[in-house]
ChimeraX commands (.cxc) that place a marker at each C-alpha (Angstrom):
marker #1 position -45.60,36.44,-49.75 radius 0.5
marker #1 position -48.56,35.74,-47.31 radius 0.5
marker #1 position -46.96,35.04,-43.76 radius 0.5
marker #1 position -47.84,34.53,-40.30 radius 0.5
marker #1 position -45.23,34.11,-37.71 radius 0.5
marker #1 position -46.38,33.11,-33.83 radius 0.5
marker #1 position -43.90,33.99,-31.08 radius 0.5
marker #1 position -44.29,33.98,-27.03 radius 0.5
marker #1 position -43.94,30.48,-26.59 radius 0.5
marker #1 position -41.65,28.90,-23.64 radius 0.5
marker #1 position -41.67,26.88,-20.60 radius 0.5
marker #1 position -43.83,27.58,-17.87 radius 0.5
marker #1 position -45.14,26.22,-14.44 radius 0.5
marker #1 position -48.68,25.47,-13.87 radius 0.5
marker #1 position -50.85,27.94,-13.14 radius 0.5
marker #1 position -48.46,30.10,-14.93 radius 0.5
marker #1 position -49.63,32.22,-18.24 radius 0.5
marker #1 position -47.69,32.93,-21.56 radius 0.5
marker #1 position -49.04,35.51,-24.09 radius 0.5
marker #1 position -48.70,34.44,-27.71 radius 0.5
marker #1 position -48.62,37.04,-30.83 radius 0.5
marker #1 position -49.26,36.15,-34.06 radius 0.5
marker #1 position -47.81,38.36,-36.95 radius 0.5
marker #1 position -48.99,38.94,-40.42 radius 0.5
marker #1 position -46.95,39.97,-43.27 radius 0.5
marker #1 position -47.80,40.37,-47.01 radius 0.5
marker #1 position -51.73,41.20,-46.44 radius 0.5
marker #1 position -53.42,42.85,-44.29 radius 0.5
marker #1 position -55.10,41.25,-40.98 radius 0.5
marker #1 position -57.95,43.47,-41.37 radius 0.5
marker #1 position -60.35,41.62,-43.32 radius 0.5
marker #1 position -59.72,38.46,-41.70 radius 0.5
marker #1 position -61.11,36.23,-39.10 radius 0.5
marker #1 position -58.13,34.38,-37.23 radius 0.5
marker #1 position -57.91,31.62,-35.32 radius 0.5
marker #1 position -55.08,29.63,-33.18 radius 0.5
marker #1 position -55.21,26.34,-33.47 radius 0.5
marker #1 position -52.87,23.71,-31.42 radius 0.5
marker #1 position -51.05,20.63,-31.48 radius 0.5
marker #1 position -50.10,18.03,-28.10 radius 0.5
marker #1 position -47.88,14.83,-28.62 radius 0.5
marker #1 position -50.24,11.90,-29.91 radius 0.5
marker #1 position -53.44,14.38,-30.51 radius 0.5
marker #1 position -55.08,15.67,-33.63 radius 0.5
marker #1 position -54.82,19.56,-33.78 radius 0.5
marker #1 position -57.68,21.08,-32.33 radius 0.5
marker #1 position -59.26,24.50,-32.45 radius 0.5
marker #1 position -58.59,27.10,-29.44 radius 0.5
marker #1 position -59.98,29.92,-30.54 radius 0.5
marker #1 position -61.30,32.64,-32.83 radius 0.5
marker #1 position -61.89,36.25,-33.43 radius 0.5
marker #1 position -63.82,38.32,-36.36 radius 0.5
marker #1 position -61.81,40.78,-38.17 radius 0.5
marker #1 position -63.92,43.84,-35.98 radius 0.5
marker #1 position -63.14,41.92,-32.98 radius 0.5
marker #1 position -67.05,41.72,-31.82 radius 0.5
marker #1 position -66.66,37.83,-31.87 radius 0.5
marker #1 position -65.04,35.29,-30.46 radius 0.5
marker #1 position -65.02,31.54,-29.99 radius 0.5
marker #1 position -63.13,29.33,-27.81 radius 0.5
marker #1 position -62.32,25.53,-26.92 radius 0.5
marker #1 position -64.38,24.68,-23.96 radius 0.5
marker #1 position -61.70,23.77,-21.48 radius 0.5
marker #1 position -60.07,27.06,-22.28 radius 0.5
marker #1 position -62.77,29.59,-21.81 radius 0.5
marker #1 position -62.45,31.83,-18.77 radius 0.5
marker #1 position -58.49,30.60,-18.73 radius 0.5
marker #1 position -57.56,31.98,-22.67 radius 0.5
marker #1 position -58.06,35.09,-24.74 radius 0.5
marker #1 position -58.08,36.06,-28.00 radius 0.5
marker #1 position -57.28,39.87,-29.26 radius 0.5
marker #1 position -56.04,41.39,-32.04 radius 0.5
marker #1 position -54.71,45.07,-32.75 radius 0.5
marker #1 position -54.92,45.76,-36.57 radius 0.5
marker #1 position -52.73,48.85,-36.32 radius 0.5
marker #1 position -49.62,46.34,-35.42 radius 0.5
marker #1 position -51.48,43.47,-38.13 radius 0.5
marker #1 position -51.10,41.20,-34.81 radius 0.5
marker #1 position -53.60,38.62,-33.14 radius 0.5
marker #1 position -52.84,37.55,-29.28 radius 0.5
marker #1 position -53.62,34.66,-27.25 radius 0.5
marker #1 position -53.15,35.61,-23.73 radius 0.5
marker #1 position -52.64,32.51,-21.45 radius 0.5
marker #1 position -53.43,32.24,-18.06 radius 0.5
marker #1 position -54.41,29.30,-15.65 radius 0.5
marker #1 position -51.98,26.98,-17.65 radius 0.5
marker #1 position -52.35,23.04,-16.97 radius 0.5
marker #1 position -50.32,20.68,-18.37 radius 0.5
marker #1 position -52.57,19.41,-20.77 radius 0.5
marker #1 position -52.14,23.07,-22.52 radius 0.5
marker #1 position -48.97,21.60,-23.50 radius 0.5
marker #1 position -48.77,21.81,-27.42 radius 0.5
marker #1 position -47.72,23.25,-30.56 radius 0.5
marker #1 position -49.55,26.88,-30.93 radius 0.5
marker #1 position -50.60,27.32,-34.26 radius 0.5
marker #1 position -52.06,30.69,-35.88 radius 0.5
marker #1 position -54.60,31.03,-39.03 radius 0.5
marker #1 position -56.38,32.98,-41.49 radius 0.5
marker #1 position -59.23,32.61,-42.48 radius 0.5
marker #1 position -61.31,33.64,-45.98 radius 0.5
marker #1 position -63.83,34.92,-43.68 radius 0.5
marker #1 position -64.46,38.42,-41.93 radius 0.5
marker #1 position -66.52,36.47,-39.57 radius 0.5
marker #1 position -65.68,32.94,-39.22 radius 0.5
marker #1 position -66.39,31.64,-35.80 radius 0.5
marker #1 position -65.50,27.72,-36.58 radius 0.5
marker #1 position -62.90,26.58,-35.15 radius 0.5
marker #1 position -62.30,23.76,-38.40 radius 0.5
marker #1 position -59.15,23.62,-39.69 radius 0.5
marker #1 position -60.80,22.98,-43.30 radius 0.5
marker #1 position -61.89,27.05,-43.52 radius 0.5
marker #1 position -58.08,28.25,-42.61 radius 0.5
marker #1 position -55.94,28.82,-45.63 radius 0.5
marker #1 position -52.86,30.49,-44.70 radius 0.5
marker #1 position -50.91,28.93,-41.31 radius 0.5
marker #1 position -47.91,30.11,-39.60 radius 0.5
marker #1 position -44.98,27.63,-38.11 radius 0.5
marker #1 position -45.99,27.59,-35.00 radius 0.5
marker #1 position -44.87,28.02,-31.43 radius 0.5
marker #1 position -44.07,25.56,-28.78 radius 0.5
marker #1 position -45.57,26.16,-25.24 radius 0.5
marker #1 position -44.82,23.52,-22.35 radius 0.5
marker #1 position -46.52,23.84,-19.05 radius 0.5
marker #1 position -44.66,21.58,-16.62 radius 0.5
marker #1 position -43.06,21.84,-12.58 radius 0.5
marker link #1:1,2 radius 0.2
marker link #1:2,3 radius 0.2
marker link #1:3,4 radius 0.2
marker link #1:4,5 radius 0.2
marker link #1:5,6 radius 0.2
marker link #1:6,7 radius 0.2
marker link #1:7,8 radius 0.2
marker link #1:8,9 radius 0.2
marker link #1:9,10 radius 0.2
marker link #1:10,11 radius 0.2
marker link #1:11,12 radius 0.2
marker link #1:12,13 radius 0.2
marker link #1:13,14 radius 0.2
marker link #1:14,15 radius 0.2
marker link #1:15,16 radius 0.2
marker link #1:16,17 radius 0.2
marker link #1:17,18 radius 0.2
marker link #1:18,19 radius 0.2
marker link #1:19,20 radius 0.2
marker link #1:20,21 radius 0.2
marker link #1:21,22 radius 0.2
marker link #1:22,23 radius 0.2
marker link #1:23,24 radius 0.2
marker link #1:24,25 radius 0.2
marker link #1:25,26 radius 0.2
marker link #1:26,27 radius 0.2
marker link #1:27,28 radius 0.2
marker link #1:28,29 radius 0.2
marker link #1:29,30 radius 0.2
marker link #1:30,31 radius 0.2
marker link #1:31,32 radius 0.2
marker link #1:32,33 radius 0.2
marker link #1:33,34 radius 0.2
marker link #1:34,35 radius 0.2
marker link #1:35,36 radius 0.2
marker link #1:36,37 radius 0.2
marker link #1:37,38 radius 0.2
marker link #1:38,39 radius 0.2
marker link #1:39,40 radius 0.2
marker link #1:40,41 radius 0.2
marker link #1:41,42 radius 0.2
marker link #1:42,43 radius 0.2
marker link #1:43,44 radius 0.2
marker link #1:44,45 radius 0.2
marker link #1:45,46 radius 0.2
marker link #1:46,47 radius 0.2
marker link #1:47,48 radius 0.2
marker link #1:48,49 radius 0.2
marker link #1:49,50 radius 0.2
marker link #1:50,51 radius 0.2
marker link #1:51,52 radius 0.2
marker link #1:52,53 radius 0.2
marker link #1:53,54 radius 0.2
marker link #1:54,55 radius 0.2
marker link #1:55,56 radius 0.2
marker link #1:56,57 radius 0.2
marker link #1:57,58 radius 0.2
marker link #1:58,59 radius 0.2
marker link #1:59,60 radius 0.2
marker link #1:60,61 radius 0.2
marker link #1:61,62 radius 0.2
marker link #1:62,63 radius 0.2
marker link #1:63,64 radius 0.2
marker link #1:64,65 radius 0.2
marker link #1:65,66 radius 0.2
marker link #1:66,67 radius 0.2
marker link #1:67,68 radius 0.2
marker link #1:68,69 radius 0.2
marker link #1:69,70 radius 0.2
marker link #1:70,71 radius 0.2
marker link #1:71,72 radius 0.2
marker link #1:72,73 radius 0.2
marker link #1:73,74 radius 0.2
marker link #1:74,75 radius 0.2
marker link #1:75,76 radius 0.2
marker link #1:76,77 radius 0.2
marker link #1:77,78 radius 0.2
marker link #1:78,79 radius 0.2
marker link #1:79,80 radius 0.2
marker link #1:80,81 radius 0.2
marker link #1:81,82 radius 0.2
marker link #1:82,83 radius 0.2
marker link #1:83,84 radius 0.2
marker link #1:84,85 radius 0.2
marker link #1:85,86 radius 0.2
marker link #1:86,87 radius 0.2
marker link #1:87,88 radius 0.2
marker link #1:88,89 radius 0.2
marker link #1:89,90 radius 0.2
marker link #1:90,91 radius 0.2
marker link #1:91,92 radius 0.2
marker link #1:92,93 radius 0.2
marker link #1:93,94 radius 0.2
marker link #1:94,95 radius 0.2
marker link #1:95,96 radius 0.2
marker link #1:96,97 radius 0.2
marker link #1:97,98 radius 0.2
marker link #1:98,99 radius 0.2
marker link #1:99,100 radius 0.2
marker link #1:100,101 radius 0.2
marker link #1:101,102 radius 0.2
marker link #1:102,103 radius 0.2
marker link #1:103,104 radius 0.2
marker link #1:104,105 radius 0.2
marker link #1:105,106 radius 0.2
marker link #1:106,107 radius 0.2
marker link #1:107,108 radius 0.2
marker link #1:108,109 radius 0.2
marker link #1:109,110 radius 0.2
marker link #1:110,111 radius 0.2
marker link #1:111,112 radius 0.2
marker link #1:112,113 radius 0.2
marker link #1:113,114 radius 0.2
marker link #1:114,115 radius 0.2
marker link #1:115,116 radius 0.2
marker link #1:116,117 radius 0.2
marker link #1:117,118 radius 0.2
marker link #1:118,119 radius 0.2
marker link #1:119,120 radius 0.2
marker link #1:120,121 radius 0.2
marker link #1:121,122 radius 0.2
marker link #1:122,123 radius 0.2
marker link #1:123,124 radius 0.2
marker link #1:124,125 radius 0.2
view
């Protein structure tokens, strides 16, 4: 059974980070682009970001560049999203996805295919 299970999620203060992992089971993350994707109150889910499966590209939301990044170590079959500079507005569901790409860099829901349950992360004083 294709899975992917986030974790790493939790309360936190502004200007605060969080580091979110994203697990695969039942394939290998290998040949895969992935992407985390998120969800606020009210909002359509929007793209954060995006990595190949060699890890020699990346994309990311404009008002998270310089703040977020995106890793992934294939010997574990795990994709991070390390958080710092959190604001508020970061507040959301974190969602992870694969791709059908090795090199997908859009940040569309559409080209995902496989989605985990997500993770909730709530930046707030």
């Amino acid at each position: 059974q294709l899975q992917l299970v986030e974790s790493g999620g939790g309360l936190v203060q502004p200007g605060g980070s969080l580091r979110l992992a994203c697990a695969a089971s039942g394939f290998t993350l290998d040949y895969y682009a992935i992407a985390w994707f998120r969800k606020a109150p009210g909002k359509e889910r929007e793209g954060v970001s995006c990595i190949s499966a060699s890890s020699n590209r990346t994309n990311y939301l404009d008002s998270v560049r310089g703040r977020f990044t995106i890793s992934r170590d294939n010997a574990k079959n795990t994709v991070y999203l390390q958080m710092n500079s959190l604001k508020p507005e970061d507040t959301a569901v974190y969602y992870c996805a694969r791709s059908g790409s090795r090199w997908l860099q859009v940040l569309d829901e559409a080209y995902y295919n496989v989605w985990g349950q997500g993770t909730q992360v709530t930046v707030s004083s």
